[in-house]
One Martini backbone bead per residue (centre of mass of N, CA, C, O) as a GRO file, in nm:
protein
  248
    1UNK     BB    1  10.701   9.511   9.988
    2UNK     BB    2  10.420   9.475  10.183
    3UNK     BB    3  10.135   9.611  10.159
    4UNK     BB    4   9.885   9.694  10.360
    5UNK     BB    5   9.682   9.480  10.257
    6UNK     BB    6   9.857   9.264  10.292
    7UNK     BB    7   9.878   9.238  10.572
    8UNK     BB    8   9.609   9.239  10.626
    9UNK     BB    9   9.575   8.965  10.550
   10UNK     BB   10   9.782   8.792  10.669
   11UNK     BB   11   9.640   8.867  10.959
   12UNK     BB   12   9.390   8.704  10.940
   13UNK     BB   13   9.535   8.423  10.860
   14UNK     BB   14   9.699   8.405  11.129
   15UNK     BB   15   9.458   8.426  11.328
   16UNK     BB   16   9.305   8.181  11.223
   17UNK     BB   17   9.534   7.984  11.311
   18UNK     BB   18   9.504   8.055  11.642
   19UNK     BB   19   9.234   7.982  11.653
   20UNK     BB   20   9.272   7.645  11.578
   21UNK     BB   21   9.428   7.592  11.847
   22UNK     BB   22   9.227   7.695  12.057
   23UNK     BB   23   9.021   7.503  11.986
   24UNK     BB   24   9.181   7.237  11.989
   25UNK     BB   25   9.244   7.311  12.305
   26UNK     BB   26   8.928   7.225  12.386
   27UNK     BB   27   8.832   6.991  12.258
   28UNK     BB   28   8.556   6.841  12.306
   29UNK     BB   29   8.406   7.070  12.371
   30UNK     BB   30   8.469   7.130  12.065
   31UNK     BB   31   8.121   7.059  11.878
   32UNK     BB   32   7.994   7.160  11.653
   33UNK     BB   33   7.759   7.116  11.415
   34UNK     BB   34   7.853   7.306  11.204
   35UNK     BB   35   8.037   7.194  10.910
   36UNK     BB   36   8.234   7.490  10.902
   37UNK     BB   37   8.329   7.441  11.194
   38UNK     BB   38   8.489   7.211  11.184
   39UNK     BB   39   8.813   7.159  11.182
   40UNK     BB   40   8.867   7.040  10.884
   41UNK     BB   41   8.709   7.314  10.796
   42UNK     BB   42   8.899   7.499  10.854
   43UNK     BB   43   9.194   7.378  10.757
   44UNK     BB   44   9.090   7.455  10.469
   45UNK     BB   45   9.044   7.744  10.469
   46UNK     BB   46   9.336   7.812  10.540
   47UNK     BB   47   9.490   7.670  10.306
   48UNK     BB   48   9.348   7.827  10.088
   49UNK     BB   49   9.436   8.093  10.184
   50UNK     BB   50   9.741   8.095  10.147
   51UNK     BB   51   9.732   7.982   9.844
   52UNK     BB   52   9.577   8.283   9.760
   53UNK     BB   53   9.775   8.476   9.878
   54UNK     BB   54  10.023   8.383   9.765
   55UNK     BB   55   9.952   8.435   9.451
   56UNK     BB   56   9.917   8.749   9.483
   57UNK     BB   57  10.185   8.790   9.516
   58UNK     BB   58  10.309   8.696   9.287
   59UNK     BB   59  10.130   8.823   9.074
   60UNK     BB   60  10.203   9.107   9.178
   61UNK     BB   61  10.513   9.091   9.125
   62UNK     BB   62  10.471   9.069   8.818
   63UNK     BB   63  10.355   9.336   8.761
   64UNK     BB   64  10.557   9.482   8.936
   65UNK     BB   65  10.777   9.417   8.681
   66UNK     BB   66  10.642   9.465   8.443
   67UNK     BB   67  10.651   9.752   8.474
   68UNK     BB   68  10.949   9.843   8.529
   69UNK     BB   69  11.038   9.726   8.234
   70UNK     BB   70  10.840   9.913   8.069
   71UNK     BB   71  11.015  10.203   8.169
   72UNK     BB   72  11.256  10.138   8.074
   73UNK     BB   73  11.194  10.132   7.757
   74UNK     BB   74  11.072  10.435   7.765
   75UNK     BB   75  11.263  10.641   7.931
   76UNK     BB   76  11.433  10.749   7.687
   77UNK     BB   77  11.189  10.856   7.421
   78UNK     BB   78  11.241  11.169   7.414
   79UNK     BB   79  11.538  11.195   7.353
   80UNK     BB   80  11.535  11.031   7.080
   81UNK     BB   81  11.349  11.176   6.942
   82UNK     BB   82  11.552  11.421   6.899
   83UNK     BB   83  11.746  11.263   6.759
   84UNK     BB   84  11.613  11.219   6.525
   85UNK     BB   85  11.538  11.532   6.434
   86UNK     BB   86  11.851  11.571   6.403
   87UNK     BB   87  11.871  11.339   6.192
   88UNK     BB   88  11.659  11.430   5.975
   89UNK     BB   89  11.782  11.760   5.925
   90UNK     BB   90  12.096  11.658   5.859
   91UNK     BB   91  11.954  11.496   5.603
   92UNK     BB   92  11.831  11.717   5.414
   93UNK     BB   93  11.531  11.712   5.476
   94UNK     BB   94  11.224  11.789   5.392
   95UNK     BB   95  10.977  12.007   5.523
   96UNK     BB   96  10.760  11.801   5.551
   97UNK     BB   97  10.907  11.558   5.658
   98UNK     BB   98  10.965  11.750   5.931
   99UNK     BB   99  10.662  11.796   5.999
  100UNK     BB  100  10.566  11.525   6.032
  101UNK     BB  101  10.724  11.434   6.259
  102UNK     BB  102  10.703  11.664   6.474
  103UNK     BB  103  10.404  11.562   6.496
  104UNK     BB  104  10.528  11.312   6.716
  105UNK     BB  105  10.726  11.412   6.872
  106UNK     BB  106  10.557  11.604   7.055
  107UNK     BB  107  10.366  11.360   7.135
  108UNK     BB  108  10.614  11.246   7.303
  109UNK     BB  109  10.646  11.461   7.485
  110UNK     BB  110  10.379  11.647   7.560
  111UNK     BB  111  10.353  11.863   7.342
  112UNK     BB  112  10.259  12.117   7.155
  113UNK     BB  113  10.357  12.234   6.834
  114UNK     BB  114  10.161  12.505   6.856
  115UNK     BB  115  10.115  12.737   7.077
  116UNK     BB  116   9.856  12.850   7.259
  117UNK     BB  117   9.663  13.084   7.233
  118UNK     BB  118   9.581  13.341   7.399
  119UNK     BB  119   9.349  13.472   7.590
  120UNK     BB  120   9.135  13.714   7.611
  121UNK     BB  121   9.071  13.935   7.867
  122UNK     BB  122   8.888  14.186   8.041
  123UNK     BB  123   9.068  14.151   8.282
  124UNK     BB  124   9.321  14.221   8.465
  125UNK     BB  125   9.627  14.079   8.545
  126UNK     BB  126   9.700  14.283   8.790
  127UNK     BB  127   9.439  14.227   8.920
  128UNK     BB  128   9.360  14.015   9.220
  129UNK     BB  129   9.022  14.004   9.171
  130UNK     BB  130   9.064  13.835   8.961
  131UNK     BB  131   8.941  13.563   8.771
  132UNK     BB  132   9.041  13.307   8.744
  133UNK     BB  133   9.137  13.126   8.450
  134UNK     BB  134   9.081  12.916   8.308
  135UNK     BB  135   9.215  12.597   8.216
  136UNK     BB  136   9.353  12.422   8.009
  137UNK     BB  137   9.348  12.094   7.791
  138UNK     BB  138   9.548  11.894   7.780
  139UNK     BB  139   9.690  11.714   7.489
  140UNK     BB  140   9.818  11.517   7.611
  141UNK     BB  141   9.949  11.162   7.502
  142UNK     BB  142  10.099  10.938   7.736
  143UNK     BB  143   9.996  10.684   7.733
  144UNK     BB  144  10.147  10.400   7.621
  145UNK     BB  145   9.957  10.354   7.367
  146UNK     BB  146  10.024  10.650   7.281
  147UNK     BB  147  10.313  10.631   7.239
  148UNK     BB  148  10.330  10.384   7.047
  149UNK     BB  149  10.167  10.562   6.823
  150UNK     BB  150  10.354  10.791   6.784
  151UNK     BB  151  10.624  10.633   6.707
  152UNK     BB  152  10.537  10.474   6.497
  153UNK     BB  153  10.426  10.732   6.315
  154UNK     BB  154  10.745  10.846   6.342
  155UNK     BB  155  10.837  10.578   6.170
  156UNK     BB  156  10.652  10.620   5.918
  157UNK     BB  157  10.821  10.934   5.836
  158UNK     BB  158  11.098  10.822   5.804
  159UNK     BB  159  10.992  10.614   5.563
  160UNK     BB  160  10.981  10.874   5.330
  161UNK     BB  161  11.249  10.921   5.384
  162UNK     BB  162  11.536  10.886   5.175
  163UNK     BB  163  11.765  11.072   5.339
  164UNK     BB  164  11.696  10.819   5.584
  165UNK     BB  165  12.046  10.740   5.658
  166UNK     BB  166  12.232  10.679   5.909
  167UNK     BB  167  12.443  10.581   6.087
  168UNK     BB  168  12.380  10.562   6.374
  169UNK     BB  169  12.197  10.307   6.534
  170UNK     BB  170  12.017  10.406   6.736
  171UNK     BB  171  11.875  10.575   6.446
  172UNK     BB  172  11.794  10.376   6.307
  173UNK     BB  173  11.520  10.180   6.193
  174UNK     BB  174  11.598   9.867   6.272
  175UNK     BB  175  11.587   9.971   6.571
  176UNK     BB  176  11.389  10.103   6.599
  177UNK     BB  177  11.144   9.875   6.548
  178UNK     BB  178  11.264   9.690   6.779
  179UNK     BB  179  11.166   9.920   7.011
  180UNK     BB  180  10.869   9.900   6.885
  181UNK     BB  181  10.849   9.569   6.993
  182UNK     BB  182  10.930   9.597   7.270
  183UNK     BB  183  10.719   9.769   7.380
  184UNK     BB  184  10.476   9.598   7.305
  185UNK     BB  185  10.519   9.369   7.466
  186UNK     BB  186  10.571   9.536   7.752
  187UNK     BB  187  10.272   9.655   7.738
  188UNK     BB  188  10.155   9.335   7.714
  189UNK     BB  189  10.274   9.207   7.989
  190UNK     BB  190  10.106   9.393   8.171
  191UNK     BB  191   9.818   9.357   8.098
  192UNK     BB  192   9.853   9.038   8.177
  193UNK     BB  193   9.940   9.087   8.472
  194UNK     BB  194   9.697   9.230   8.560
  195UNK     BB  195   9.507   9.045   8.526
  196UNK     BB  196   9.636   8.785   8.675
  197UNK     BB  197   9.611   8.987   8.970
  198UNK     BB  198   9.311   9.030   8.982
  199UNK     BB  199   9.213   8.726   8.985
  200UNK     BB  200   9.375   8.646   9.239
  201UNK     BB  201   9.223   8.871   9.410
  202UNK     BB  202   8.963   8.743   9.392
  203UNK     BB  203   9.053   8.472   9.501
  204UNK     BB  204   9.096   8.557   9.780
  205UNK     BB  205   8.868   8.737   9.852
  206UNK     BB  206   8.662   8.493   9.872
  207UNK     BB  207   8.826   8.331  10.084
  208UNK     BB  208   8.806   8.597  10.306
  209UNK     BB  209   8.474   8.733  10.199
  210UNK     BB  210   8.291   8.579  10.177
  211UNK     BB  211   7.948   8.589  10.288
  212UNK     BB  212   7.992   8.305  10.527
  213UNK     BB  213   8.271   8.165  10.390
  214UNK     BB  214   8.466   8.369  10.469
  215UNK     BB  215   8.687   8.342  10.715
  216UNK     BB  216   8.598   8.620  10.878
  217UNK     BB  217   8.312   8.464  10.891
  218UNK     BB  218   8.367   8.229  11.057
  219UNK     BB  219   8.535   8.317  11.291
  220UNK     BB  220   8.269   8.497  11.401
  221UNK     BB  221   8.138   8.194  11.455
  222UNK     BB  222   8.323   8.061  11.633
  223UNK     BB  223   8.313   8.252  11.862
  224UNK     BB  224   8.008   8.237  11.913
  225UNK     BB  225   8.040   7.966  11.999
  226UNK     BB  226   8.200   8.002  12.241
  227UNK     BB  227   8.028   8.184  12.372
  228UNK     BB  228   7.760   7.953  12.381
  229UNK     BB  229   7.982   7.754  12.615
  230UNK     BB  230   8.114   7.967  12.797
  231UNK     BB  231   8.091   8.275  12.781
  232UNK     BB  232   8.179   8.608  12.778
  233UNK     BB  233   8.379   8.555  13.086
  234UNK     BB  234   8.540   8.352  12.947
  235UNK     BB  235   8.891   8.248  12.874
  236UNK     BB  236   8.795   8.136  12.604
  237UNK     BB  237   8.632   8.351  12.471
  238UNK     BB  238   8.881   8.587  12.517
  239UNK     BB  239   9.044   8.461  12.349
  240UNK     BB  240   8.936   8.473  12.118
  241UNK     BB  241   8.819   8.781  12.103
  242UNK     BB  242   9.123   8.932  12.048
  243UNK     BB  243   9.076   8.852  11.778
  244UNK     BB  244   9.157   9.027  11.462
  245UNK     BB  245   8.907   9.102  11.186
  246UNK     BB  246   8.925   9.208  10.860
  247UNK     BB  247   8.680   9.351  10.667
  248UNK     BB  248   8.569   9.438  10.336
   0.00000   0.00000   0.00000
């Protein structure tokens, strides 16, 4: 479905289209000067628009199916991360090797490894007039980079201890790194498609909306020009003036 925004490009390269049917329409009396106004000139920005158009759609296509794809390989890893921790302890790994997992563990939940304590306030948690204390500052580093990095380290951590030797596929070490190398990838793929939308739609931007030479702008000089040969109440005018242009 396409975006709002992109609705809004669209339509404005559609009206764009009726504009110069109109001109066409109007024979030899559309003659303006300025060669940016010449039919030519027009069907030439038209031909722009809709090619980095289609490229922004394209390209926000793959960022938004690239973010999908990295969802999808992060979404299992909380449970995972659970089941090392039972694979972990259940090879009577020692309690170092126990607690330093635990603490990449925690921080893949996304909660603190030990509760923080509260603080004492003076107000009674009681007295209804008593001002809300502050909210703490959550630790949780949940950021996509961030998860990959306590993954990893919680894989560093299974590295160390050689009673981590499970049956189970799922939690061998040579799974887990192949899923922290597809993480990376997935990771690394959304980056890459981020880029290459931004610039697509800077280039899109470029060409509906520079001032004086981006579609917008030529369409309302279009107009002018219809209105300075036809005048305000002519047919010709009225009929160009319905069409709507939304500038950025």
């Amino acid at each position: 479905m396409a975006s709002t925004s992109e609705t809004g490009h669209v339509k404005n390269i559609n009206a764009f289209a009726e504009l110069i049917v109109i001109c066409n329409n109007l024979g030899a009396k559309y003659s303006p000067t300025k060669a940016a106004l010449k039919l030519a000139a027009l069907g030439t920005v038209l031909t722009n628009a809709k090619t980095t158009m289609q490229k922004s759609i394209a390209t926000n296509a793959s960022y938004e199916k690239a973010r999908n794809e990295r969802a999808i390989v992060f979404k299992p890893l909380k449970q995972l991360s659970s089941k090392i921790m039972s694979a972990l302890k259940s090879a009577g790994a020692n309690q170092l090797s126990v607690d330093n997992a635990r603490t990449w563990h925690h921080k893949i939940q996304g909660s603190r490894a030990k509760p923080k304590k509260a603080t004492n306030t003076s107000a009674s948690s009681a007295d209804p007039s008593a001002p809300a204390a502050k909210k703490t500052v959550s630790s949780s580093q949940q950021s996509f980079d961030k998860v990959i990095e306590h993954f990893e380290r919680l894989l560093g951590a299974l590295a160390t201890e050689p009673l981590y030797a499970p049956n189970e596929n799922e939690v061998k070490v040579a799974t887990l790194q192949t899923l922290l190398s597809d993480m990376k990838a997935k990771n690394d793929a959304v980056m890459s498609a981020r880029i290459a939308a931004i610039n697509d739609n800077n280039g899109r931007d470029k060409v509906l909306y520079d001032p004086g030479t981006g579609l917008a702008d030529i369409a309302l000089a279009v107009k002018v020009y219809i209105h300075s040969v036809f005048g305000s109440n002519s047919p010709e005018y009225l009929n160009a003036l319905r069409l709507k242009f939304t500038k950025r």
